[in-house]
N, C-alpha and C positions, 0 to 999 in steps of 0.2 A: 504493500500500500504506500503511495506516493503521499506525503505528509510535509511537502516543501512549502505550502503554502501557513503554515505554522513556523516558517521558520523567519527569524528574525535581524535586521540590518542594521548596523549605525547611520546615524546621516553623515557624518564626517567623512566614509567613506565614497560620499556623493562628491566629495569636494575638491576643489584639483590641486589643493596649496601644497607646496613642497618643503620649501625655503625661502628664506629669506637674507639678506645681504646688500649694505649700502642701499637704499631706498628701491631697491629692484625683490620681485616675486619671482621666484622661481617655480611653478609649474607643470602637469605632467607634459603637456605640450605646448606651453605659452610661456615667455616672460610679461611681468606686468607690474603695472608701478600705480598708486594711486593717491589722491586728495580728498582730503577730509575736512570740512568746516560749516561756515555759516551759509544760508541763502541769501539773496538780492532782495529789494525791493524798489520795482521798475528796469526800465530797458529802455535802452536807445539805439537809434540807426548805428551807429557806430558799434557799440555791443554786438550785437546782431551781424554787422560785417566781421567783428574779430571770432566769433564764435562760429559764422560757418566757415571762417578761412581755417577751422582745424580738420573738419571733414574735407574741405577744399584743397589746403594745399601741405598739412603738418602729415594727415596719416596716412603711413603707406596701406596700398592694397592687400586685403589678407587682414587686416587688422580690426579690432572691436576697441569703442568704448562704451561706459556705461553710465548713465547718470539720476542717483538714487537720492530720493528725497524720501525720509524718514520724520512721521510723528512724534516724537521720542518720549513715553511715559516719564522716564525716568531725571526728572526736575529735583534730585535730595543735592546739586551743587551747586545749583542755584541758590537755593533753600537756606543753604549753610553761609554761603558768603553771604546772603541777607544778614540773615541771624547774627553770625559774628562782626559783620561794621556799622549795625544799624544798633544805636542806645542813645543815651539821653546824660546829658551832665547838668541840664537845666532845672528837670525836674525835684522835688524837695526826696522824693521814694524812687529812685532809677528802677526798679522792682517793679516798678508799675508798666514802664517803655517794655520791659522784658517780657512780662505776661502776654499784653498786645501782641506783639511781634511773634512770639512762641503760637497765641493762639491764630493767626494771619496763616504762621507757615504750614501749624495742623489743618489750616482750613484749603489750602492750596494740596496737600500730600490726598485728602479726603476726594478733592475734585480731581487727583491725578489715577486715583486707582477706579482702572474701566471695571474691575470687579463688584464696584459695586451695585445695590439694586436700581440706580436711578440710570435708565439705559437713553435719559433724554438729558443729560446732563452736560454742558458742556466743558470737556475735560482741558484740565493745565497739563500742558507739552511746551517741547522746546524742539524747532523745527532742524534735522541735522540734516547736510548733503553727503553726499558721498560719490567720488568722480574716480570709474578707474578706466585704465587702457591695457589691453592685451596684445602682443607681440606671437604671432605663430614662431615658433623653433624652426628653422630649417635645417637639415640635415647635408645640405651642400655650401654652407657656409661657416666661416669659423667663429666660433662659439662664442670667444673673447670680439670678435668684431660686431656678432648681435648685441653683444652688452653694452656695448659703446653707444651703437645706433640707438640703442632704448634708453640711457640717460639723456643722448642729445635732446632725443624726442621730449624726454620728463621736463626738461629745463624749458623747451619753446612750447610746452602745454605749460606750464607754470607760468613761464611771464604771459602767455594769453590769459589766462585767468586773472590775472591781480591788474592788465588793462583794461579788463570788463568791470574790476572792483569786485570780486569774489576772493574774501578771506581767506585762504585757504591753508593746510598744515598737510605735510607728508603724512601720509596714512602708513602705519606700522603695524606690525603684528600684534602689538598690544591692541590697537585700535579696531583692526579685526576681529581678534576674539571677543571683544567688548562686544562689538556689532552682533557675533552671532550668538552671544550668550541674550541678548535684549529681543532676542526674538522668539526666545524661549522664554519669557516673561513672566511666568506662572510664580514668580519670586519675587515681585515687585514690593508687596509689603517688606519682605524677608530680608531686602537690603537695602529699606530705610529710602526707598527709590534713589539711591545711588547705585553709581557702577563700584562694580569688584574690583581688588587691586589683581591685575593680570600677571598669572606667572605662566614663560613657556619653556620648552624643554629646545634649546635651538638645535641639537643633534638629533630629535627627532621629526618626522614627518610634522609640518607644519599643521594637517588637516587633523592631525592627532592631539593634537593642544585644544580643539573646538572643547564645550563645555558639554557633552554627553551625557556622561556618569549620572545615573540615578534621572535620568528622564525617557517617558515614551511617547514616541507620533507615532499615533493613529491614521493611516491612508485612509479614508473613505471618501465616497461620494461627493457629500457637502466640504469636504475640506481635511484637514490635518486636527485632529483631536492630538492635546499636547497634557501629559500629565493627568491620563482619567479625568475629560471634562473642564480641566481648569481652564483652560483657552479652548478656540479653535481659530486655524488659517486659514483663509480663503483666498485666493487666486481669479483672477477678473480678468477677461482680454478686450480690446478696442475692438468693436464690430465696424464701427462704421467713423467717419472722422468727418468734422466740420467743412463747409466748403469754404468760410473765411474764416482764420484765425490768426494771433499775431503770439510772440513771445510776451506781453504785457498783458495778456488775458489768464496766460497758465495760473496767476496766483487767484482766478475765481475756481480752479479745482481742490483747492486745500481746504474749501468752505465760503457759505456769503458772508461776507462783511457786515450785509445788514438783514439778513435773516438770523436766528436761531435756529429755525427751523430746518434749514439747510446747513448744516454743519455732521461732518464727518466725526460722533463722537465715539469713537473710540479709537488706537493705536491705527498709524495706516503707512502703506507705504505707495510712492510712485517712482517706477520703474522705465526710464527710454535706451534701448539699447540700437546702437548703430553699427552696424557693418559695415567697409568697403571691400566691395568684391572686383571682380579683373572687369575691364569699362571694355575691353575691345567689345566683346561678344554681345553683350546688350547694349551696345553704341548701334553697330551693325542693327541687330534687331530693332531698333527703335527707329532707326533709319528707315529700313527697308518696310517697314509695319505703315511709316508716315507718307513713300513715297505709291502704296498700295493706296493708300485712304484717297490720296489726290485721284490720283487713276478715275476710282470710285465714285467720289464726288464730281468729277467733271463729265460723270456719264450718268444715260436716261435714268440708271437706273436709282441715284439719290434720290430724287423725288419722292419713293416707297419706304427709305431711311432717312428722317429726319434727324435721325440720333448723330449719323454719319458727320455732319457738317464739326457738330461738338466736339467729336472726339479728334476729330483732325486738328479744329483748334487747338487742343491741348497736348498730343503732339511737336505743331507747331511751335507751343512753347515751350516744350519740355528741348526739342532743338535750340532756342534761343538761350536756353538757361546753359546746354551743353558747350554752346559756341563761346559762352562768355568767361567759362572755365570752371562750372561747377560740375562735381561728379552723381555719377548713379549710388545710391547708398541702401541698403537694406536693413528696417527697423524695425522693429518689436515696445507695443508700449505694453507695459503688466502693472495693475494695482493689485496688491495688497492690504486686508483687512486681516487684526486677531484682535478678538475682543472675548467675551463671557458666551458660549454656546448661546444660552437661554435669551440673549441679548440681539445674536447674529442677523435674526431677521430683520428686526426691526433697520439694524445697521446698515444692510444690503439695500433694502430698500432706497434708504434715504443717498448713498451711494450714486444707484444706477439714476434715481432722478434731479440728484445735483448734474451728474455727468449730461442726461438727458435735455438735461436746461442750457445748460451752451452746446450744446447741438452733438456730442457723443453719442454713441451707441454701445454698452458695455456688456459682455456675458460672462457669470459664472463661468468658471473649468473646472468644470465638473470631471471626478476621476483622475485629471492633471493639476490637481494644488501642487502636488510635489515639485512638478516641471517649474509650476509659476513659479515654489520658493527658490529655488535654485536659481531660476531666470534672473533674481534680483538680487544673490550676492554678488558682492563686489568682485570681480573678476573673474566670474563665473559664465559670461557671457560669451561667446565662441565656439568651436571646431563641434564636438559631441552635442552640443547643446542648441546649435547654431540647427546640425541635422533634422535634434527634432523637434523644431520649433517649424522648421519648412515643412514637415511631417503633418503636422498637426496644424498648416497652415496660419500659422502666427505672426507670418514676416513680410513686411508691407516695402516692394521695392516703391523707392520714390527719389525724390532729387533734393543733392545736399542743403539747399538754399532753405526748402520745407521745412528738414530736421530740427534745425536752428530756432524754429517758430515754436516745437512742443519739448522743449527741455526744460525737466521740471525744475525750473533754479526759484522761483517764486515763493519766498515766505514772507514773514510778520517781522514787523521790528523788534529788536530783543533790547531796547532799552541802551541809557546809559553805564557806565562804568562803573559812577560812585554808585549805588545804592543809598536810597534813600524811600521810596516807598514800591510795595510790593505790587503790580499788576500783573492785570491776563490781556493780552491783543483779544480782537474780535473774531478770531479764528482758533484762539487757546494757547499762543505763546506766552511764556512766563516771562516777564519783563522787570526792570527794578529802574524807576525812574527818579532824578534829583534837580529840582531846579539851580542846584550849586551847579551842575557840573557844566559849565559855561566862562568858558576865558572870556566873555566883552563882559561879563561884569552886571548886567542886567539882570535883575535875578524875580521883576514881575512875573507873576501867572493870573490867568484869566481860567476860571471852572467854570462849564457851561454843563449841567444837564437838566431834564427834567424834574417836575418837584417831589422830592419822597427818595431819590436817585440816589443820594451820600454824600451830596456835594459841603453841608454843613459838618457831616462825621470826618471825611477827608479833610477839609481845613484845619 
């Protein structure tokens, strides 16, 4: 009797990490190197030229990046640097500032855990990015010459990024593991919603340092059951995509600014991953596809296809895009939700109709959660994964110039430096604002809200 399907896998062994050494990944069949920081808030023409000139003219063919925007429950370091520079010398009892502030940041950790029974509640997060690039291995070049090509490469993605104004920090093995321990969350109380201090083992296998031990996913249907019910994953793909959109819209998918009701509340992720693949072959085909359609259209027989005249047009332009020196690129968008089972539907829900509201089209994957989580670690996008994403028809070829428009870099302002009093954005970043922290010296402020709002407790 065949009993294989009782048999049981780690996920760690899903994952390609090797090594690690000088700001480079080593992998089973990629190098790769990655950035980790804050998001943007806004875009400009400029932006937008520096950001497709990396699909344009930084990455070689063959190559993936990926670019992951992360809801991040875990807000306890923020919390702490509150707590610790925020007190009082003015007050006659300082015991009194402490209480406040103590009760502020119980009241922020209470709205951070999606555990709890309020499934309409709008949760405190801190919005993280996460930017990696993957290098295929070739076997006909020398080994020490790809390493070189892949720091050049690290250093002209690094300065693009900090000319767009994106914070950014080498992403390290510790930062890794941090990442994929926070996706197994079912510990969120247990560590005080802070990260763990990371220890790895550098002599061994990199994907062997993942945080496994004493945890279980459940594959089913609806998703990745994590820990007997304490979470579940879910996995989301784009059906269908807007016919106008810009890179200054993407921050209406992290939630409305001015609904509640439209608000993604629970942990979430969003996932764009881009390929360049070899441009002769579908240069060729798009050529010959566009010189077919004129044919077409300049005979009797358009008249019966109205549709014809359209797609010629767009063609057309997808030639003008190629002539000006953008490339053919192959992408994948994936969200991500984990929140409380009992909670899930309600979450999905509101999901597909935030998406539905600026003109997406989103399905479950159903069966393929696993593929989605995988789709969305960092560096995990490429060769095997690449296969069966075309498989399963997930990979939308289109033209570099687009890509540029749905990269999820859109978040919430995270506030000043000093800390001075505790807030939430209107999408559930955790912020700490000061009207000190201002070199002109001006240190007015104007409160405007509605009556009953806390405008007289705030003061």
């Amino acid at each position: 009797m065949n009993l294989r399907f009782l048999d049981t896998y780690s996920l760690s062994a899903y994952l390609p990490y090797e090594a690690y050494q000088d700001h480079l990944f080593y992998n089973r069949s990629t190098i790769s190197f990655g950035f980790e920081g804050l998001p943007i808030m806004g875009f400009d023409e400029n932006a937008h030229r520096q950001m497709t000139g990396i699909f344009q003219y930084l990455l070689p063919e063959g190559s993936n990046i990926g670019y992951l925007l992360f809801a991040d429950p875990f807000i306890g370091d923020i919390l702490n640097r509150f707590l610790d520079k925020t007190g009082s010398t003015t007050l006659k009892d300082p015991k009194i500032m402490e209480k406040v502030t103590q009760y502020r940041v119980n009241h922020f950790k209470k709205m951070a855990d999606y555990t709890n029974n309020n499934k309409h509640q709008k949760p405190a997060r801190q919005f993280r990015l996460i930017l990696s690039v993957t290098l295929p291995i070739s076997q006909n070049q020398d080994f020490n010459y790809q390493k070189e090509k892949a720091l050049d490469l690290r250093e002209q993605v690094e300065t693009t990024l900090q000319q767009v104004g994106l914070s950014m920090t080498s992403l390290c093995p510790e930062g890794l593991i941090d990442f994929y321990d926070k996706i197994i969350i079912s510990r969120l109380k247990d560590t005080d919603f802070c990260s763990e201090r990371i220890v790895y083992d550098a002599l061994a296998p990199l994907r062997d340092s993942m945080p496994t031990e004493n945890r279980k996913i459940q594959v089913q249907k609806e998703g990745l059951l994590i820990d007997d019910e304490k979470a579940l994953f879910q996995g989301y793909s784009i059906t269908k995509y807007p016919t106008h959109w810009n890179q200054s819209q993407m921050g209406s998918l992290i939630g409305d600014a001015f609904s509640d009701l439209q608000q993604i509340n629970t942990p979430f992720f969003i996932h764009y991953g881009v390929h360049i693949p070899k441009q002769n072959e579908l240069t060729l085909n798009t050529t010959a596809k566009a010189s077919h359609l004129e044919r077409q259209v300049n005979s009797p027989i358009s008249k019966y296809l109205p549709k014809m005249r359209e797609e010629l047009s767009e063609y057309q332009f997808v030639a003008r895009q190629l002539a000006e020196g953008h490339r053919f690129v192959k992408t994948n968008m994936t969200i991500g939700l984990i929140g409380h089972p009992e909670h899930m539907s309600a979450h999905s829900s509101k999901l597909i109709n935030l998406y539905r509201g600026k003109g997406f089209e989103i399905k479950r994957d159903d069966y393929l959660h696993l593929q989605s989580l995988l789709t969305i670690m960092p560096m995990s996008f490429g060769d095997d994964l690449l296969k069966e994403l075309r498989g399963s028809k997930k990979l939308k070829t289109t033209i570099s110039s687009e890509s540029a428009n749905l990269l999820p870099l859109q978040g919430e302002w995270y506030g000043t430096a000093t800390p001075g009093m505790l807030f939430q954005g209107r999408r559930g970043q955790v912020l700490t604002w000061s009207p000190f922290y201002n070199n002109a010296g001006n240190y007015n402020v104007s409160v405007v809200g509605r009556s009953g709002s806390g405008k007289s407790v705030f003061m």
